[in-house]
N, C-alpha and C positions, 0 to 999 in steps of 0.2 A: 487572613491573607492581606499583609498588604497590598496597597497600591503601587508602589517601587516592585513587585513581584507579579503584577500582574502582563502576561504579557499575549494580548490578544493577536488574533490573527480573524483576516476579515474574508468573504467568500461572497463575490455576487455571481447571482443566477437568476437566467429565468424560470417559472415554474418547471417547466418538462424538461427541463436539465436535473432536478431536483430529485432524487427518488423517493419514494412513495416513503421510507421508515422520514425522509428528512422534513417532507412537507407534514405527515401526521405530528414532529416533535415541535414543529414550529407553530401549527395551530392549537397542538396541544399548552403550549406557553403563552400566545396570545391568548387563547379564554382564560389561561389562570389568571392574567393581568386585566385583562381589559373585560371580564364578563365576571371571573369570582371573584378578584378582588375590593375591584367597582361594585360591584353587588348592581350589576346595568344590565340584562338579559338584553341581548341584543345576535343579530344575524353579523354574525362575527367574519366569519369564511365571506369571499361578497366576489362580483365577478371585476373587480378589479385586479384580482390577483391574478386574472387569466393574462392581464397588458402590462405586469411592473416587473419592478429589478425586484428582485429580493437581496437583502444583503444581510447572513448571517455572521454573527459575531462569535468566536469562539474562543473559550479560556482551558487547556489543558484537554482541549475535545468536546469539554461540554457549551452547550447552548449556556452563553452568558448575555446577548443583545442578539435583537431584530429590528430590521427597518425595510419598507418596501417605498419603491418610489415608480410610480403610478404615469406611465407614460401622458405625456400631454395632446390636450384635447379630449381625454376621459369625462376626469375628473372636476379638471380646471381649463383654462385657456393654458395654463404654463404646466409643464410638469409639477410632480404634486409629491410631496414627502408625508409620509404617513406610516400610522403602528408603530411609532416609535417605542422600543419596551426594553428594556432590563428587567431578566430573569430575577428573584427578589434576595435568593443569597448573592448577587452579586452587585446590589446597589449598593451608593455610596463612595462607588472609585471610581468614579469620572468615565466609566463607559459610555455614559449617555453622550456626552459632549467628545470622547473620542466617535461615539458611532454617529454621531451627528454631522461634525469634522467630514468624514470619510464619502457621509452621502451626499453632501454638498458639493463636493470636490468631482464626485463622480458624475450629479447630475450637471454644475457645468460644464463637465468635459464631453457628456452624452450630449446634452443639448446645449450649447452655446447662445449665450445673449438672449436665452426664452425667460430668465426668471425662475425662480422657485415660487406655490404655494404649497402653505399647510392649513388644516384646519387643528388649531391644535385648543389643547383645556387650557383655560386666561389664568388656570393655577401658576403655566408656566411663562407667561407671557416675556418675563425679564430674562431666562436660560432661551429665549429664544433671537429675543432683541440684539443680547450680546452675540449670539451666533449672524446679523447684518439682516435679519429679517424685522419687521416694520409692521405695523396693526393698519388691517383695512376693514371698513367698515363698522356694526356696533359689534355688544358681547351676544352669543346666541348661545339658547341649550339646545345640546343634544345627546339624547339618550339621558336627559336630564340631569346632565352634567355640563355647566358652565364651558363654552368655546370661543373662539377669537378667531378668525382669518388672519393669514400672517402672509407678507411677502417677501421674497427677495430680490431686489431688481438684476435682472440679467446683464 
């Protein structure tokens, strides 16, 4: 599949908007990314999911990206962008950076002049730079996996 062929469509919701086959396909993708892939046992599901946007990604219906953005004051002082994932047949064609695009856009239209943070892995630290977000602070692990605090100023 190329990328000139790709043509995503994007859906935000809050959880309880969400029905139950959609939230089970969504956590079901997060653990395969972020718990078997990582080879990270970690408490994946968390009660931040009960305060954020979700924002599914999809390519011809199927789950191709997720992203959840963490109402502010949670998480962080600013709203908070997080889980960013591509599905793994679908890496490689710039969905990250279209689902990235799209949450940006959204959170400053949701919250104006609050700023974005992420805590995101310092694997990515430059696909996030180029996206106007900034390093605050040092590198920390977790889940022992190398991370970075990133900002975006509002």
């Amino acid at each position: 599949m190329a990328d000139t062929q790709l043509s995503p469509t994007f859906y935000w919701s809050r959880l309880e908007d969400l029905s139950g086959r959609e939230v089970h396909e969504i956590i079901k993708a997060r653990e395969a990314v972020f718990i078997v892939e990582q080879n990270c046992p970690y408490q994946e599901a968390d009660d931040y999911d009960l305060n954020a946007w979700h924002l599914v990604c999809r390519v011809d219906g199927n789950l191709a990206a997720y992203i959840r953005v963490v109402d502010p004051g949670l998480k962080y002082p600013e709203p908070s962008i997080g889980r960013v994932m591509t599905v793994k047949e679908f890496r490689g064609k710039r969905l990250g950076a279209l689902l990235m695009q799209e949450a940006i856009q959204f959170t400053e239209n949701k919250y104006p002049l609050q700023g974005i943070q992420i805590g995101a892995q310092a694997y990515l630290r430059d696909f996030y730079t180029a996206l106007g977000f900034h390093q605050v602070g040092e590198d920390y692990l977790e889940d022992n996996i190398p991370h970075i605090n990133m900002v975006k100023p509002g």
